[in-house]
C-alpha positions in Angstrom: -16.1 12.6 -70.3 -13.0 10.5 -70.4 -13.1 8.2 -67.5 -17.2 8.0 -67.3 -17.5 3.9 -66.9 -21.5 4.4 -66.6 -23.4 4.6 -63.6 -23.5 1.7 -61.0 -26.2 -0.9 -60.7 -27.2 0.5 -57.8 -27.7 4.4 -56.0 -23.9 4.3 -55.1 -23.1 6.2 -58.1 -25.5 9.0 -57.6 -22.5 11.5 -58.7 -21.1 11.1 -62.0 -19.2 14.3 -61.6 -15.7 14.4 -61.9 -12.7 12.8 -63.9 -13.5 9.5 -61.7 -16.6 9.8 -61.0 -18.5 6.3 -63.1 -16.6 4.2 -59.7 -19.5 5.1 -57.2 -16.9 6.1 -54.7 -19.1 8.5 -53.4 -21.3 7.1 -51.2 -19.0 4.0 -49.8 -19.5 2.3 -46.9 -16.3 3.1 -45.3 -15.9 6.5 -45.7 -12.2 8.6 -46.1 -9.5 6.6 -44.6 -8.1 9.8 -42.9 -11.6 10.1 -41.0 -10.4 11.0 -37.6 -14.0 11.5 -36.5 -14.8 9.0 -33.7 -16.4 5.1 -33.9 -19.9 5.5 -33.8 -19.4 2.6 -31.6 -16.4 2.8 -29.2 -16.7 -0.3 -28.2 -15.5 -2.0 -24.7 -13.2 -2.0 -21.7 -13.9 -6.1 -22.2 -11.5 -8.2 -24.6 -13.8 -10.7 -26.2 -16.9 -9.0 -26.9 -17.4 -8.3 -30.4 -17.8 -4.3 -31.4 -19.2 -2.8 -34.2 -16.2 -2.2 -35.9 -15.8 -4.4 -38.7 -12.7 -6.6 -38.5 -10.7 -6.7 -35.3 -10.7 -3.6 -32.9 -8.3 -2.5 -30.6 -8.5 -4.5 -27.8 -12.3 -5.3 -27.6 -14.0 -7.1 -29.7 -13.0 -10.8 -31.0 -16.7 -12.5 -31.5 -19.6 -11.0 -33.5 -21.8 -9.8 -30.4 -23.5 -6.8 -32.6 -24.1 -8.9 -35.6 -21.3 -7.3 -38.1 -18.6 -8.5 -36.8 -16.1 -10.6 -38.5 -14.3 -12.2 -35.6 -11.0 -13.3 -36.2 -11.6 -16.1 -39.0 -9.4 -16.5 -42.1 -9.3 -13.4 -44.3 -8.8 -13.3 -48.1 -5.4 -12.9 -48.2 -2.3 -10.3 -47.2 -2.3 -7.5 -50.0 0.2 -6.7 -52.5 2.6 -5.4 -49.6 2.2 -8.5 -47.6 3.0 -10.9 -50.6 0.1 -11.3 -52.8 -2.8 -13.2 -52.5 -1.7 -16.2 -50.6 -4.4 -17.1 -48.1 -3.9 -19.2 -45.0 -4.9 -22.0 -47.2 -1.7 -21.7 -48.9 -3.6 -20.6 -52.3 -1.8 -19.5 -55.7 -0.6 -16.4 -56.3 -2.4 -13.8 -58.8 -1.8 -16.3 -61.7 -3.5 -19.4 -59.9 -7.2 -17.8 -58.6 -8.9 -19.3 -61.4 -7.7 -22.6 -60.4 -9.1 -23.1 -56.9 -11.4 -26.3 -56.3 -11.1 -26.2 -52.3 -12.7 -23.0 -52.2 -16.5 -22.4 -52.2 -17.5 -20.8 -55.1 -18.6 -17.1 -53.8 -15.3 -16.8 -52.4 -13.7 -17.9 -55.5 -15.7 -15.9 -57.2 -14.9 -12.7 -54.9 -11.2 -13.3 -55.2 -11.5 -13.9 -59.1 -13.3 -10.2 -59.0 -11.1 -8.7 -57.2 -8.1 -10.1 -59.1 -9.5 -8.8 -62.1 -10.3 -5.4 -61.0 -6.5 -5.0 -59.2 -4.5 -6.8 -62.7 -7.0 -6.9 -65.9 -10.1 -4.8 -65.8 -12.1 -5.1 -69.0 -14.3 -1.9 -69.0 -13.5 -0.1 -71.8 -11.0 -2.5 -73.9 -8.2 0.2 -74.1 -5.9 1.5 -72.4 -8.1 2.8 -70.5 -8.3 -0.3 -68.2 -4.6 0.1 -67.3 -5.0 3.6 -65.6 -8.6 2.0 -64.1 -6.5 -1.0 -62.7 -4.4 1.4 -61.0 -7.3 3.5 -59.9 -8.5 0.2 -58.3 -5.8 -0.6 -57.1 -5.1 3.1 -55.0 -8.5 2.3 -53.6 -7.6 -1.0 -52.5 -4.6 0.1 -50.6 -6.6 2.8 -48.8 -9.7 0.5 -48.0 -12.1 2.3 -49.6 -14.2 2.9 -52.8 -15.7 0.1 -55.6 -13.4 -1.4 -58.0 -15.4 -2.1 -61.5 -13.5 -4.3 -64.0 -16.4 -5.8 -65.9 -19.6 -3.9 -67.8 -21.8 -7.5 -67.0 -20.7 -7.9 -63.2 -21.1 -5.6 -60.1 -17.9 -3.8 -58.7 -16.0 -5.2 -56.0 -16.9 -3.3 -52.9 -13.0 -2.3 -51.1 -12.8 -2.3 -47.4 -10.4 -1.8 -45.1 -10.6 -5.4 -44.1 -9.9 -6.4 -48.0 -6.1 -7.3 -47.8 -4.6 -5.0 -49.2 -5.3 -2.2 -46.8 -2.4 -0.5 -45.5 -3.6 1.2 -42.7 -3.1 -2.1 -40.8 -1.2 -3.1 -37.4 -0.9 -5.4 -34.8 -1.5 -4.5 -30.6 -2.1 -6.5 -27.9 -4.9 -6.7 -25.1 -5.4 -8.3 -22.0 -7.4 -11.0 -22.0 -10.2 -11.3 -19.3 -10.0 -13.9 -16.2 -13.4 -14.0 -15.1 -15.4 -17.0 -15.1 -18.7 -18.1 -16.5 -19.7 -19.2 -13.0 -19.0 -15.4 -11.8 -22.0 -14.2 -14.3 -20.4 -10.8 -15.3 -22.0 -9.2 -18.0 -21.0 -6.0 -19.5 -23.2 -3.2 -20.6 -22.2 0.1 -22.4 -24.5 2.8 -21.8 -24.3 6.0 -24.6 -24.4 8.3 -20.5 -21.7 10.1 -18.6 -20.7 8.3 -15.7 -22.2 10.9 -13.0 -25.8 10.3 -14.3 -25.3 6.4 -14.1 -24.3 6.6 -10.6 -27.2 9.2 -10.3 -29.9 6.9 -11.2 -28.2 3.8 -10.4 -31.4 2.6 -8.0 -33.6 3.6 -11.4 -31.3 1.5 -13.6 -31.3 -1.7 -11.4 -35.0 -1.7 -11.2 -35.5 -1.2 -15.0 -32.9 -3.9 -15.9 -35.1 -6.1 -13.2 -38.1 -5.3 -15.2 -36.4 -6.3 -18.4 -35.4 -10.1 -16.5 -39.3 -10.2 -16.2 -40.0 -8.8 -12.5 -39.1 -12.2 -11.2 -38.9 -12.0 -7.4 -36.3 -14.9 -6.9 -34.0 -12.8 -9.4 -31.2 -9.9 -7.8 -29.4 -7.5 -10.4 -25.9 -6.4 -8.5 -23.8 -3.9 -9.9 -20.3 -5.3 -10.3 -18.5 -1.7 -11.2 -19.0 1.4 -13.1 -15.9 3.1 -15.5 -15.9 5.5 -17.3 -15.4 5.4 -20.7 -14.4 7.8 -24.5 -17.0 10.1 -26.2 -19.3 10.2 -22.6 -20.0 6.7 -22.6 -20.4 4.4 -19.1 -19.5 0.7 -18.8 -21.6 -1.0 -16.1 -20.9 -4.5 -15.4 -23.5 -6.4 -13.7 -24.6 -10.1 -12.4 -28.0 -11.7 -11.4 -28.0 -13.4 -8.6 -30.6 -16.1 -8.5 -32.5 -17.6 -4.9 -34.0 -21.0 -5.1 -36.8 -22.0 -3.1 -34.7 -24.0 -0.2 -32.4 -21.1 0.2 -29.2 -21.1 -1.9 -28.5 -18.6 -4.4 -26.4 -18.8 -7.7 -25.3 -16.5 -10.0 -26.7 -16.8 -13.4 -24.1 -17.9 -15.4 -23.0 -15.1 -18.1 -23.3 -16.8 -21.1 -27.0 -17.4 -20.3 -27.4 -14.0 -19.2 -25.9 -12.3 -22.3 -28.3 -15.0 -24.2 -31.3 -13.4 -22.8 -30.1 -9.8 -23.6 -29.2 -11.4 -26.8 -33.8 -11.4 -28.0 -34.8 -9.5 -30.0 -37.8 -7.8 -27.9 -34.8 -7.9 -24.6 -32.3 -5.8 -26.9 -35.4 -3.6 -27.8 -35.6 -2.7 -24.5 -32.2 -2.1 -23.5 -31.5 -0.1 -26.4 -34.2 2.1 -24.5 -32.0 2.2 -21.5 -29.4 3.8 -23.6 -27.1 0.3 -24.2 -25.4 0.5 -27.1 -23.0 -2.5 -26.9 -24.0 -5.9 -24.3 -21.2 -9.1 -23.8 -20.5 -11.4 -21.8 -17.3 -11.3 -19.8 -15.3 -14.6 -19.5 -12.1 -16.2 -19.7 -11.4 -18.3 -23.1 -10.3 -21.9 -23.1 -7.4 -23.0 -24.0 -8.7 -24.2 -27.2 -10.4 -20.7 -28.5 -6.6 -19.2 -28.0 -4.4 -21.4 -29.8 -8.0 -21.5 -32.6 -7.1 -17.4 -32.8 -3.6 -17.7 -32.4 -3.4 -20.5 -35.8 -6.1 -18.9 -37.7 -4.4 -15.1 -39.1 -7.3 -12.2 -39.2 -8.8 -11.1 -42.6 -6.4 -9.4 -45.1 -3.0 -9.6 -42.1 -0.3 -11.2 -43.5 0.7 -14.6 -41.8 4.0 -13.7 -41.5 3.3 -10.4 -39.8 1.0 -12.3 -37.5 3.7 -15.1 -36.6 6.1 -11.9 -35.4 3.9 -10.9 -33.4 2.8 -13.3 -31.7 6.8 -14.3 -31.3 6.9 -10.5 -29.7 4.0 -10.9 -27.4 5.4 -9.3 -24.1 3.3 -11.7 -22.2 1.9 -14.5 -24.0 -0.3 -15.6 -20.7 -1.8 -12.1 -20.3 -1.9 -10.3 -23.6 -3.2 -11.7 -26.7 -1.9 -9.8 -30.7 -5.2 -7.8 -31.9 -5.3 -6.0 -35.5 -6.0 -2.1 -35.8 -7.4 -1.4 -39.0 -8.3 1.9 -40.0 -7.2 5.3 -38.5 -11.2 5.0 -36.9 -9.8 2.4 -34.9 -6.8 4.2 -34.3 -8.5 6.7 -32.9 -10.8 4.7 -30.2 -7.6 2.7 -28.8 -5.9 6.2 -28.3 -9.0 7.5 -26.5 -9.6 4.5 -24.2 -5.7 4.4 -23.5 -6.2 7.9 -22.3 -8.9 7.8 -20.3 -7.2 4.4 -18.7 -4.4 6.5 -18.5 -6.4 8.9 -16.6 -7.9 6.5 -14.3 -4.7 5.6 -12.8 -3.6 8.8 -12.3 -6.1 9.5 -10.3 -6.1 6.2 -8.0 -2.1 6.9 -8.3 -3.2 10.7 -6.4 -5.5 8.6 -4.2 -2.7 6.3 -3.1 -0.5 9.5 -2.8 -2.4 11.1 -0.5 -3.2 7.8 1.6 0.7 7.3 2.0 0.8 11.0 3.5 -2.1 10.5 5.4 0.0 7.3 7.2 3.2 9.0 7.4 1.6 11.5 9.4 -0.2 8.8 11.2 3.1 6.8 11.3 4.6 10.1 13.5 2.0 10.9 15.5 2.0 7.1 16.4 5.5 7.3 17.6 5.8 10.5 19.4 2.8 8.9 21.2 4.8 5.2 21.7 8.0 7.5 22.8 5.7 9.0 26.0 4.0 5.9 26.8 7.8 4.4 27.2 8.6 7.4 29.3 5.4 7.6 31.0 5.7 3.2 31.5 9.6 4.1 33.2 8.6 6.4 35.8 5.3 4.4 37.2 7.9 1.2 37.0 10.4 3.4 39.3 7.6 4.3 41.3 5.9 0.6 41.8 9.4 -0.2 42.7 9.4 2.2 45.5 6.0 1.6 46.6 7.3 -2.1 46.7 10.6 -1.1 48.8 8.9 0.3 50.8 5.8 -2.5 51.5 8.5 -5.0 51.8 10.4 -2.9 54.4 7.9 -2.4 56.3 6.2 -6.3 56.5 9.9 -7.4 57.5 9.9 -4.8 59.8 11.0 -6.6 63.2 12.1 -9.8 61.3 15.9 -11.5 61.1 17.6 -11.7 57.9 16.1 -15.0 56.6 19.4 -17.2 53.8 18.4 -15.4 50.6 18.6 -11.9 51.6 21.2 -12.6 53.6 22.8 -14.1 49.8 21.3 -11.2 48.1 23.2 -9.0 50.6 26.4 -10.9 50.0 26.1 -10.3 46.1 25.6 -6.4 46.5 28.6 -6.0 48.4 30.6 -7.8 46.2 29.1 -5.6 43.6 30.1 -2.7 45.9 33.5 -3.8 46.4 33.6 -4.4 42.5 32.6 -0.9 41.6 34.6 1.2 44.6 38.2 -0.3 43.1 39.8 1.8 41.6 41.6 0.0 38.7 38.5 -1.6 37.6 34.6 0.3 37.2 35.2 3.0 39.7 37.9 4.5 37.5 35.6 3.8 34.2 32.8 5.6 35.6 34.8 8.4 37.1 35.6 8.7 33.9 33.0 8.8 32.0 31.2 10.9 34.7 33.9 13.6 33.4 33.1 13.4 30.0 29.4 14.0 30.0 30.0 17.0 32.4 32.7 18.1 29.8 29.6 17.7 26.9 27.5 18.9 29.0 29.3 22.2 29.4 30.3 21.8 25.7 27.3 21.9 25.1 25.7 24.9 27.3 28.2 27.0 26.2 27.5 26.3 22.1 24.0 26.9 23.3 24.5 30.6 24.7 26.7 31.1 21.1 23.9 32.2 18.6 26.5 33.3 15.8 29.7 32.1 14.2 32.0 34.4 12.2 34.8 33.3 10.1 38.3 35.1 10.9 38.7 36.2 7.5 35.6 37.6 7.6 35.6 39.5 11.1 39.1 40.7 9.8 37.0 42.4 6.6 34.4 44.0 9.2 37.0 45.3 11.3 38.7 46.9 8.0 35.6 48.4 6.9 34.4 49.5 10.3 38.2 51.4 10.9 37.8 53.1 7.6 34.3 54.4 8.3 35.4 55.5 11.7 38.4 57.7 10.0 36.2 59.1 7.4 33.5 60.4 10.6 36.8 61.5 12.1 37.8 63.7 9.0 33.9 64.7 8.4 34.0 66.1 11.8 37.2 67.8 12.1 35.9 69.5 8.9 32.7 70.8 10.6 34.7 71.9 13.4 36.8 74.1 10.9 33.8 75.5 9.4 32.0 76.2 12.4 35.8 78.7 14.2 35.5 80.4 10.4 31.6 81.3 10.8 32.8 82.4 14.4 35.7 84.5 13.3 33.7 86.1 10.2 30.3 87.0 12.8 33.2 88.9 15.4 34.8 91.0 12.3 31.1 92.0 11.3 30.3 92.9 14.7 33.3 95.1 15.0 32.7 96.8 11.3 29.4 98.1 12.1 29.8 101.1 14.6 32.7 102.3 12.2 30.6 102.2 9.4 27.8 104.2 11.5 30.5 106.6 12.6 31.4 107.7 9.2 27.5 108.4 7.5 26.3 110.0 10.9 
């Protein structure tokens, strides 16, 4: 077979098969880059907590919380598209990795493999190794697949965190703003939402078992979301009562510490958890750490633009998406977030419609009070005319009424001129009786025809009236000839029985 290299040291290269088939790319780790199945761990709504993703998800997971996680430490390098193998130690380029005495010497010795197995290979010693350098390096670019260069050493294993991946790109993602002291901890349950909130009781009491029964300890549920591929996130806090009687929350780094055991994450797997983190805020330090530091196999320069295109540097933080995988679970969680405020966007809907209608009932009600407030005012003031006539009854005008009296003549006097508000309200008296009729009369009209239009119906109406006029002089014709041809056959007849008698 042409291209058999041998089989691999190990049960990767179980198939031989195939014009390739001595590179063990059968039974990588990583799988076909254009795998659009979904993570077997979609990770979490939080920012910080680490997923099982290798590399960096999509808006979840900076620190190792499942154990195989890489964080966001230095990677090897940027790729062949991002500029060779410059590291963000400022290391040679492909003609200096031999030389390299700041590096420890597994790493050196990775990056000398994979050197060899990109540029020089030394399988076969023909030219052979030319079209297996290129083979290695296809594999490299898709992230996939073992790279062998040497008979006496093991073949570079290619990920899609190895930098020269192309299926590579930069997002953002909010960073969280809770605080330790607020003891949030985040749990993703492999449930549908509807049976978390089903047995929510159940699942309180079992995660109170798992804290040891302890009678001073409180598990709260914080909130419940929904989540891709019928996963729940349930955020919780224990609430801790001391003997004088304060309480605390447990702080959630020591809580996610305790879920961290061994025999603990035993018994939450039970439970259905797939992914536990704690969810706080990071200091200021931990940012401008991952802001300095460039993740594994993203090219520095790449990672500088984006952090200069960061719509909102105190909010968001730049996050790599490597693989279509990861592709995948950020466009499911952005739809199911997208989801989720469409429906509270229909709640809030319908609450604004339930106010409007609120709002008008509300004043049509204010509008009759008002009226309702008038007329017992004009009636108090009667009821007070009234009283106060009657207790002066039999009394002389005392200096202010007589005053008041003075002032409502003038105001008389004022009013009855007739140059001044007498003529005014004369006036106006006029014009409301004029609107008033106005409007009585528009009231009685139901219907407005134009002129043009009225002209038309008259037109048509004429026309119909002269052809009824010609239909019936017609019938009127018709019926004096039936008339005259019944009298000629009545007088036919007795001649006709004259003659054959």
């Amino acid at each position: 077979m042409a291209f058999n290299f041998g089989a691999a040291a190990g049960p990767a290269a179980t198939n031989p098969a195939g014009a390739f088939g001595g590179f063990g790319t059968t039974t990588t780790a990583s799988g076909s880059a254009f795998n659009f199945s979904a993570p077997t761990n979609t990770g979490t709504t939080g920012l910080f907590g680490a997923t099982q993703n290798k590399g960096f998800g999509f808006g979840t997971g900076f620190g190792p919380a499942a154990g195989t996680g890489t964080g966001l430490g230095t990677g090897l390098g940027t790729g062949l598209g991002f500029g060779g193998f410059s590291t963000q130690q400022q290391q040679p380029t492909l003609g200096g990795l031999f030389n390299q005495p700041t590096q420890p010497p597994a790493q050196s010795n990775q990056l000398i493999n994979t050197a060899s197995a990109l540029s020089a290979p030394s399988l076969l010693g023909d030219e052979r190794d030319a079209i297996l350098a290129k083979w290695n390096q296809l594999q490299a670019f898709w992230g996939t697949g073992k790279g062998y260069f040497n008979s006496n050493i093991a073949p570079v294993e290619f990920t899609q965190e190895n930098p020269f991946c192309r299926f590579k790109a930069v997002g953002y993602s909010c960073m969280p703003n809770n605080k330790d002291e607020d003891g949030l901890v985040v749990l993703v349950f492999n449930r549908k939402e509807a049976d978390i909130r089903n047995q929510q009781q159940q699942l309180v009491e079992s995660l109170h078992k798992i804290l040891g029964g302890n009678q001073t300890l409180t598990v709260n549920v914080e909130g419940v979301k929904t989540m891709p591929d019928d996963q729940t996130e349930v955020v919780i806090y224990v609430v801790e009562r001391s003997p004088n009687g304060t309480s605390r929350r447990v702080p959630a780094t020591s809580l996610y510490a305790h879920f961290e055991q061994v025999n603990i994450k035993t018994s939450l797997q039970q439970l259905g958890v797939t992914l536990s983190m704690a969810r706080t805020e990071l200091s200021p330090a931990q940012i401008k750490q991952l802001l300095q530091n460039p993740p594994a196999g993203v090219d520095p320069i790449i990672w500088e633009q984006a952090k200069v295109d960061n719509p909102e540097p105190e909010k968001l933080i730049p996050v790599p998406m490597v693989g279509f995988k990861e592709l995948l679970r950020r466009l499911k969680v952005q739809d199911q977030m997208t989801k989720q405020h469409q429906t509270r966007l229909d709640i809030i809907s319908e609450d604004i419609s339930e106010l409007q209608k609120n709002q008008t009932t509300t004043m049509a009600k204010i509008a009759q009070y008002k009226r309702k407030l008038m007329d017992l005012s004009h009636r108090t003031l009667q009821v007070l005319i009234k009283q106060e006539i009657q207790r002066k009854s039999g009394y002389a005008i005392q200096a202010d009424e007589e005053q008041l009296r003075v002032q409502l003549d003038t105001i008389q006097c004022e009013l009855n001129a007739p140059t001044q508000f007498k003529g005014r309200l004369n006036e106006l008296m006029s014009q409301i009786r004029m609107q008033n009729h106005f409007g009585a009369v528009r009231a009685e009209e139901r219907y407005y025809i134009d002129a043009d239009l009225l002209r038309e119906i008259k037109q048509h109406l004429k026309q119909q009236q002269e052809g009824l006029s010609h239909l019936i002089s017609i019938v009127k014709d018709d019926l004096e000839d039936i008339k005259l041809i019944e009298h000629g056959l009545n007088e036919t007849i007795p001649i006709r029985g004259g003659v054959f008698s």
